[in-house]
C-alpha positions, 0 to 999 in steps of 0.5 A: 448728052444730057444728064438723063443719058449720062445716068442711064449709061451710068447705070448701065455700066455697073449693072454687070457688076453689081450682077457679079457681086450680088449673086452666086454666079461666080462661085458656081463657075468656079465650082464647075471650073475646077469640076472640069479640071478635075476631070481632066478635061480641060477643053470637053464642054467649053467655057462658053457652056459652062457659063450658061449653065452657071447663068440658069444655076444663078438664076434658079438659085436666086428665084425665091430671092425675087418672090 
């Protein structure tokens, strides 16, 4: 493994991470976590849904940020 891999892998791995930092991400899915329990339905649209929707939510709130 040469050093060229090593940083392409190392990039690769904080890239969720600066991804889950840098973004709203995670409070829109809380926002629609909590919104799910409150309406009482803890299992209606799965959480698999619910992080797709918090990942186009992200991504249309952070539009003008790449513009």
């Amino acid at each position: 493994m040469s050093l060229g891999d090593g940083v392409l892998l190392g990039v690769a791995a904080l890239l969720p991470v600066a991804f889950l930092a840098l973004t709203c991400f995670v409070k829109i899915s809380m926002v629609l976590t909590l919104l799910r329990s409150a309406f009482g339905t803890p299992e209606a649209p799965s959480s698999l849904i619910l992080l797709g929707i918090s990942l186009v939510l992200s991504a249309v709130v952070m539009a003008p940020v790449l513009h």
